[in-house]
C-alpha positions as a printed Julia matrix, in Angstrom:
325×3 Matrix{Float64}:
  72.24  154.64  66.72
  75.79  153.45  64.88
  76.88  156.61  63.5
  79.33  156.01  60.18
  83.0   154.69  60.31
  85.55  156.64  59.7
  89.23  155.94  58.84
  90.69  154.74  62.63
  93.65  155.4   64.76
  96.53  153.7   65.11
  96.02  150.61  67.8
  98.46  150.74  71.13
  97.88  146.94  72.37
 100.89  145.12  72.97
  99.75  142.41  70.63
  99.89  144.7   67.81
 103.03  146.03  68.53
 104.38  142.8   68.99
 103.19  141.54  65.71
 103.28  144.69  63.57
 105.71  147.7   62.43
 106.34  149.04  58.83
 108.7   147.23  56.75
 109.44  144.34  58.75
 108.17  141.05  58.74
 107.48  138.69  62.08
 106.34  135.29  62.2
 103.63  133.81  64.04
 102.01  129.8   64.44
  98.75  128.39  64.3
  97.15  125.99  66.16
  97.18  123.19  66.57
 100.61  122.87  66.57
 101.09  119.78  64.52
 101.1   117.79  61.45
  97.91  115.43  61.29
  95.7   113.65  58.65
  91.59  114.46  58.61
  90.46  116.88  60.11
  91.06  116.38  63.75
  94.23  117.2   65.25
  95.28  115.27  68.24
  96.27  118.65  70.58
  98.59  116.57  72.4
 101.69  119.42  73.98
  99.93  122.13  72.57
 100.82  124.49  75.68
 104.68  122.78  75.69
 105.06  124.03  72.2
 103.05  127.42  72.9
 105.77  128.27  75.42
 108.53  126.83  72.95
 107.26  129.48  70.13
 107.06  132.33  72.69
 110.51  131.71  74.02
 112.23  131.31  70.6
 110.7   134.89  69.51
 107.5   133.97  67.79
 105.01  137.1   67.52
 101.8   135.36  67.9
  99.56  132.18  68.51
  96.52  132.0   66.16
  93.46  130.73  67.09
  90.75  129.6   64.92
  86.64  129.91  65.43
  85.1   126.58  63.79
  82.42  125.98  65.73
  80.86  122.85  64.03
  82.6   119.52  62.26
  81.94  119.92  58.71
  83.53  116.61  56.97
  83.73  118.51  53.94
  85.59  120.98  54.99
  88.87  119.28  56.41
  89.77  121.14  59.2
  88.92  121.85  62.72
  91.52  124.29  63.67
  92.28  123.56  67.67
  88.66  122.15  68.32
  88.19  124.22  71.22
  85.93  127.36  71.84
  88.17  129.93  70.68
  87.74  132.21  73.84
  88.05  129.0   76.11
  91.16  127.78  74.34
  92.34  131.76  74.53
  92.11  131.91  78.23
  93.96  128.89  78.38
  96.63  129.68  76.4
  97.17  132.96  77.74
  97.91  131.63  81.37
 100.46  129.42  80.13
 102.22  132.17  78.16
 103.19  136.06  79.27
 104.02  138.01  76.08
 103.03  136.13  73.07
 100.64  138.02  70.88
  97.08  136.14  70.78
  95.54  135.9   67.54
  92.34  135.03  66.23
  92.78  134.27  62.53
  89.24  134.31  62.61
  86.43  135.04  64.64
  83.26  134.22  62.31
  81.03  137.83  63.72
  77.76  136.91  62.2
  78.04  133.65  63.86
  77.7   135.75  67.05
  76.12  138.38  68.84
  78.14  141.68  68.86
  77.62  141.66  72.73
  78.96  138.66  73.34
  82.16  139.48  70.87
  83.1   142.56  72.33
  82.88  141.41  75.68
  84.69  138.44  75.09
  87.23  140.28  73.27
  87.78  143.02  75.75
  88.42  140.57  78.84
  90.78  139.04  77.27
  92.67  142.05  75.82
  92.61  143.01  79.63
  93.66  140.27  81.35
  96.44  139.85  79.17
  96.91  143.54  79.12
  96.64  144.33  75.25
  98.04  140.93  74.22
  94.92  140.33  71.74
  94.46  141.22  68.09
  90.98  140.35  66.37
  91.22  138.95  63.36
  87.53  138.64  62.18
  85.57  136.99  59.35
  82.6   136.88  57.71
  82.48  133.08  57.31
  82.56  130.45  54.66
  81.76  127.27  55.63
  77.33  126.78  54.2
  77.09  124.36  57.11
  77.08  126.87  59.85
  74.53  129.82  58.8
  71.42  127.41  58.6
  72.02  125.7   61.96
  72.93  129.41  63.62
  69.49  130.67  61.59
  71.47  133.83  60.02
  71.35  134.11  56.73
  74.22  133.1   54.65
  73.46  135.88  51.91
  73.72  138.85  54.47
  76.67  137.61  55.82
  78.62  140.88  54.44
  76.03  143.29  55.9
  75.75  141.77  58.86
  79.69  141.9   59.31
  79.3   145.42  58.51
  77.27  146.17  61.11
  79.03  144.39  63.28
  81.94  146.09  63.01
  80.56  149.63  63.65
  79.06  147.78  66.46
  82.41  146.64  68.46
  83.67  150.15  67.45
  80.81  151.91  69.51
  80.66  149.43  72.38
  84.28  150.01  72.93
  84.37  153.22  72.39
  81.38  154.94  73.87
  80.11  154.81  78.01
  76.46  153.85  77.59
  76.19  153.85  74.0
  72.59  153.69  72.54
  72.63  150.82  69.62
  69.99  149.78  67.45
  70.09  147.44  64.41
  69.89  143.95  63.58
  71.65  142.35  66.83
  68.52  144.36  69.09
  68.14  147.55  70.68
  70.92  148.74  73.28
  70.16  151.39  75.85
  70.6   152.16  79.17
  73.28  150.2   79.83
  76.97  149.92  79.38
  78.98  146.94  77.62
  82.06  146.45  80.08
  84.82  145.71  80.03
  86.56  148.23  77.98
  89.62  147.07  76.05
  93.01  148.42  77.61
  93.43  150.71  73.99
  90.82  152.62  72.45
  89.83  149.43  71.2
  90.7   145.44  70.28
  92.6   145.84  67.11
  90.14  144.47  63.99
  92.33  142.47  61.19
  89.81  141.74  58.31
  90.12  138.0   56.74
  90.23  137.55  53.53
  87.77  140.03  51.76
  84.84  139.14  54.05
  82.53  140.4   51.33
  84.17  143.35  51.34
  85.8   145.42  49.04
  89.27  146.33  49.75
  88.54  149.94  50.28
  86.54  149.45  52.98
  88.95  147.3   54.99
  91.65  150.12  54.56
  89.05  152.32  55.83
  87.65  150.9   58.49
  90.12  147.64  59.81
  93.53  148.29  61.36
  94.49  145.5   58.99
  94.75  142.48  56.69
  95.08  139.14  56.73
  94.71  137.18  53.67
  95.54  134.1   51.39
  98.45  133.0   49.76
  99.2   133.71  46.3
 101.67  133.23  43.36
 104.55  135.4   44.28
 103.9   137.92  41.61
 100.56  138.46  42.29
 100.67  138.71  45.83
 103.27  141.33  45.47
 100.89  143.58  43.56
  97.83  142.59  45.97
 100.22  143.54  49.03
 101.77  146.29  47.23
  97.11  147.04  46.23
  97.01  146.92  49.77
  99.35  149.78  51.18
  97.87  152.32  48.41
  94.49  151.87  49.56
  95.61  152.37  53.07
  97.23  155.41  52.19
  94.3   156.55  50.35
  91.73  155.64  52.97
  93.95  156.82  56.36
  96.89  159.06  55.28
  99.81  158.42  56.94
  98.52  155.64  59.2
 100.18  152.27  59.47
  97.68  148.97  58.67
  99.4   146.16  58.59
  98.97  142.96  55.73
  99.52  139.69  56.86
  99.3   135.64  55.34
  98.61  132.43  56.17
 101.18  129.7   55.38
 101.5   126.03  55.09
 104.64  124.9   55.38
 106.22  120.94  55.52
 109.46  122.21  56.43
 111.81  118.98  55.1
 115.2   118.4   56.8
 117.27  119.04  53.61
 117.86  122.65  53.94
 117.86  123.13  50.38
 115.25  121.31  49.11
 112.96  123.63  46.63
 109.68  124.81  47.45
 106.82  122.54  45.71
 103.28  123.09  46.52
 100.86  121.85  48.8
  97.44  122.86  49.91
  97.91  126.95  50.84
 101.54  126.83  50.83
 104.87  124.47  50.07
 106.88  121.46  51.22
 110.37  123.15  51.14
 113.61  123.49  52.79
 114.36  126.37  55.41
 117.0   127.89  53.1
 114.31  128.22  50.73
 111.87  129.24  53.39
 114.21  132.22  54.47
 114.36  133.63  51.09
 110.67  133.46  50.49
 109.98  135.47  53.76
 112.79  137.73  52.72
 110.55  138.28  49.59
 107.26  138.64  51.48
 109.14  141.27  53.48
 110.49  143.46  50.63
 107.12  143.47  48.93
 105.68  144.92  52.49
 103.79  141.94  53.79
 104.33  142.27  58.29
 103.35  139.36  59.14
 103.19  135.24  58.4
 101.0   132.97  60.15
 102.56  129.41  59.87
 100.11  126.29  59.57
 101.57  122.84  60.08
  98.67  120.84  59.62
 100.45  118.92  56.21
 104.19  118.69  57.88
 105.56  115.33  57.46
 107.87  115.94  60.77
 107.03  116.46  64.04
 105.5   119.94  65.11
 108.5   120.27  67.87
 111.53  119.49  65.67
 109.94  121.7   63.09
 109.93  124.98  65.84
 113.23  124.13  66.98
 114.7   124.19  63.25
 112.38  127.33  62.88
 113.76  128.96  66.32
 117.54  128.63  65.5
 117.35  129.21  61.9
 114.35  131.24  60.97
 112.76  133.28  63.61
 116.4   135.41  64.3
 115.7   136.69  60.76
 112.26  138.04  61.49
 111.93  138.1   65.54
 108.77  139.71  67.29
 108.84  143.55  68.29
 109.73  144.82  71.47
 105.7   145.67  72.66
 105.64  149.68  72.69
């Protein structure tokens, strides 16, 4: 049987390191790597610019799990299978954290996560981080038949589930996902585990997540009150897991203009701005303790590569990714 959490140990996966340390701040990129309109990017170069964000010091590559077109919705992330597009990426790439910024859980069946999620942490030795979710878009639950109302307990479970299937040789399981016995989940990630990164609140409160995630990810704010959420964030930790380091990290939209000092004006989940202005907002995020900031180009009015190469010479020197430990 899943035996209770308790506050966890500091993760050892290269992707972690490479993405997280206390008080600094790294930059990562979502894909698809592009500006588009809809809901459907093209993912035309997407391993050309993969390689470009690795080599100009980029922490990560995020991945997204939407696994049906909802028009109402208005985005399809990288329209792949997120473990297929995973695999694929990381044989084009050889440092890059891997990211998934989110993998819905009750979508799935625990099994099939933490197996998923444990080859690819080995193949890549340690290059994954799991960001997970409990999912958001109405569309999905009915045509997966799990209910949409549960969705927090079920992510709940599922949690303590990866935790013991990782963790244990053989470990006896029962719940909602079956009964497990007799038999061992394999393979076993290359640290204790895969680290978990909670999305959002994922119908959670925030103590939990400091107790029981290795860290944060969630959505942008006004500057003021993301300071005090961040800020929200490290007490909790601190609370939950004294003296351990969980890291808090954002999405960001960004139209990244080609006058420097054009001033930041909003747009869906971030701003249309200049890269001056850019540098001193991530200087902000920074002080305030955020670690890391997952770029979205999705509403960029340039190209996607002129946009990393004005990122690469300007930006990412400010904030580069960690030497992995």
């Amino acid at each position: 049987m899943l035996t209770p959490s308790t506050a966890l140990e500091p993760q050892s996966g290269n992707g972690f390191s490479r993405m997280f340390k206390p008080g600094r701040l790294t930059l990562g990129v979502l894909f698809a790597i592009e500006s588009y309109a809809g809901d459907a990017p093209t993912m035309r170069n997407q391993i050309a610019l993969a390689k470009r964000a690795e080599q100009a010091g980029f922490a990560a590559l995020g991945v997204r799990d939407v696994p049906l077109r909802d028009p109402g919705f208005g985005d399809l992330g990288q329209i792949y299978d997120p473990w297929t597009w995973l695999g694929y990426a990381a044989a084009h790439t050889e440092s890059i954290a891997l990211f998934t910024a989110a993998i819905v859980l009750p979508l799935r069946h625990p099994l099939h996560t933490a197996k998923a999620a444990a080859s690819v942490d080995r193949l890549t030795d340690g290059r994954l981080v799991l960001g997970i979710a409990s999912g958001d878009r109405e569309v999905e639950f009915p045509a997966f038949g799990v209910s949409r109302e549960q969705r927090g307990e079920l992510f709940r479970e599922q949690v303590g589930y990866l935790k013991t299937a990782w963790g244990e040789s053989f470990p006896e399981i029962a719940g909602s996902y079956g009964v497990l016995s007799g038999a061992d989940p394999v393979p076993k990630p290359v640290a204790r585990r895969v680290p978990l990164i909670v999305t959002g609140n994922s119908q959670q409160s925030i103590e939990w997540i400091a107790s029981e995630a290795d860290g944060w990810i969630t959505y942008p704010r006004r500057y003021d009150v993301q300071a005090d959420l961040i800020r929200s964030w490290h007490q909790a930790v601190e609370v939950a897991a004294p003296g351990a380091f969980k890291p808090f990290a954002q999405p960001y939209h960004i139209d990244l203009v080609e006058n420097p000092n054009e001033m930041p004006t909003p747009i869906h989940g971030g701003h249309r701005l200049g890269r001056n202005w850019l540098l001193k907002h991530l200087e902000f995020l920074e002080h305030v303790g955020a670690n890391h900031v997952l770029f979205n180009l999705k509403y960029g009015s340039r190209p996607a590569g002129e946009v990393l190469e004005e990122l690469a010479e300007y930006v990412v020197p400010r904030f580069p990714a960690h030497s992995a430990d």
